[in-house]
C-alpha positions as CSV (number, residue, x, y, z in Angstrom):
1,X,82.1,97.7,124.2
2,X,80.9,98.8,120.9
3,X,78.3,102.4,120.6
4,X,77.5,105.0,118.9
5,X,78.2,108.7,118.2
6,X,76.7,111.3,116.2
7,X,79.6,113.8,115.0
8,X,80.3,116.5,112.4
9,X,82.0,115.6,109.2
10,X,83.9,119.2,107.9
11,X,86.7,118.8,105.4
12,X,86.7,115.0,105.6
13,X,87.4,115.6,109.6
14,X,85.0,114.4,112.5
15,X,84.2,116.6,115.2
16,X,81.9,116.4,118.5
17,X,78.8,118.0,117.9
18,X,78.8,120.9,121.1
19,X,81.6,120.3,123.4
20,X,85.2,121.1,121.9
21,X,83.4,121.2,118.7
22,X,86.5,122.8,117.2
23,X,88.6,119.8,117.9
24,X,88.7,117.0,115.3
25,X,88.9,113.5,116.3
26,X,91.3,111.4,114.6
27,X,89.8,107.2,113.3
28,X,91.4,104.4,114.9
29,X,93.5,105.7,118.3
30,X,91.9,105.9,121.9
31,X,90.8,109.0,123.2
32,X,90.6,110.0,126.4
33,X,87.8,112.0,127.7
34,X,88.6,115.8,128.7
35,X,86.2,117.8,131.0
36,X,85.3,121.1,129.0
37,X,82.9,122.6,131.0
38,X,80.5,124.7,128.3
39,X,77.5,127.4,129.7
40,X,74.3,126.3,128.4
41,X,75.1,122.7,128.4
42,X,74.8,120.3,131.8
43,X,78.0,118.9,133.3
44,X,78.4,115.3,132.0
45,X,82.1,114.8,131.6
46,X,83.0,112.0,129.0
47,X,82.1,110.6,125.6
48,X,78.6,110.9,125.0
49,X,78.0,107.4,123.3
50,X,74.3,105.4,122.4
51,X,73.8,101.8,122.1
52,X,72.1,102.6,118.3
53,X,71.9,105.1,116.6
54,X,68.8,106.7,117.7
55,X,68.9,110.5,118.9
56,X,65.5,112.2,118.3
57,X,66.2,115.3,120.0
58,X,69.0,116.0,117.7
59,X,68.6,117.0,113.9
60,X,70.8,115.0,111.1
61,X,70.8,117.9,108.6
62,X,70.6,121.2,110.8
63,X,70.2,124.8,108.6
64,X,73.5,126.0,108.5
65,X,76.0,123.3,110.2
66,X,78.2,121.2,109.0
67,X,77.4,117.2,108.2
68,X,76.0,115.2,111.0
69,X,77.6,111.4,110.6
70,X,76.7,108.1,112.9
71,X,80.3,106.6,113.8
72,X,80.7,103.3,115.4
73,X,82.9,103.5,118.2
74,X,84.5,101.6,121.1
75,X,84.3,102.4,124.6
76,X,85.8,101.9,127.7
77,X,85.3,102.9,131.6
78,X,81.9,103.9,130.9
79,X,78.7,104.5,133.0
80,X,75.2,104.4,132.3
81,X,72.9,107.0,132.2
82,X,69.0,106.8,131.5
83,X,67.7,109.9,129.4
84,X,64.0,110.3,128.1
85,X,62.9,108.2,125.5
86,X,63.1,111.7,123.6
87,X,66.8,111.7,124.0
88,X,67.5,108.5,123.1
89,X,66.6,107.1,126.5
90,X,70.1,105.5,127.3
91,X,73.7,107.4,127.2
92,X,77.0,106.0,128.0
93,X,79.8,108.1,129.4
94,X,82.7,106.8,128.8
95,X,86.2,107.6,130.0
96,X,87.7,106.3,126.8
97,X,86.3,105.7,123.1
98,X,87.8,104.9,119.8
99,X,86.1,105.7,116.2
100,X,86.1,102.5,114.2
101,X,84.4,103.8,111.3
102,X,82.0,106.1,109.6
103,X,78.6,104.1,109.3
């Protein structure tokens, strides 16, 4: 299934945005989720993924951080969560996801 992710671009490297943030993520092999549980953030193991890319609560060019990129991914063994409209109302979780490409 094809989604979407909002990551950090450093050094031409994508990263997840809060959890493992200092692990980059290489384009074009499946990745498998890891549990990293992180205080101040609630428990949702696996890849935080959107069906656009739509994320209101969360900035594209924050004071201070690196890059914020849309990638276009594809997921597998996921679940479906309903946020708030504020947070992009729905989220899939998924077990596995693959960056396609930079969009």
């Amino acid at each position: 299934m094809e989604a979407y992710k909002l990551m950090s671009l450093k050094h031409g490297e994508l990263y997840p945005l809060f959890i493992n943030s200092t692990t980059a993520m290489p384009v074009g092999e499946w990745l498998e989720a890891e549990d990293h549980p992180t205080k101040g953030y609630a428990h949702r193991p696996g890849w935080h993924c959107l069906p656009e890319t739509d994320a209101p609560h969360l900035k594209m060019e924050p004071k201070g951080k690196p890059q914020r990129v849309w990638v276009r991914v594809e997921i597998g063994g996921y679940e479906t969560v309903q946020r708030p409209p504020s947070q992009g109302g729905e989220w899939y979780l998924a077990n596995w996801m693959k960056i396609m490409e930079v969009v």
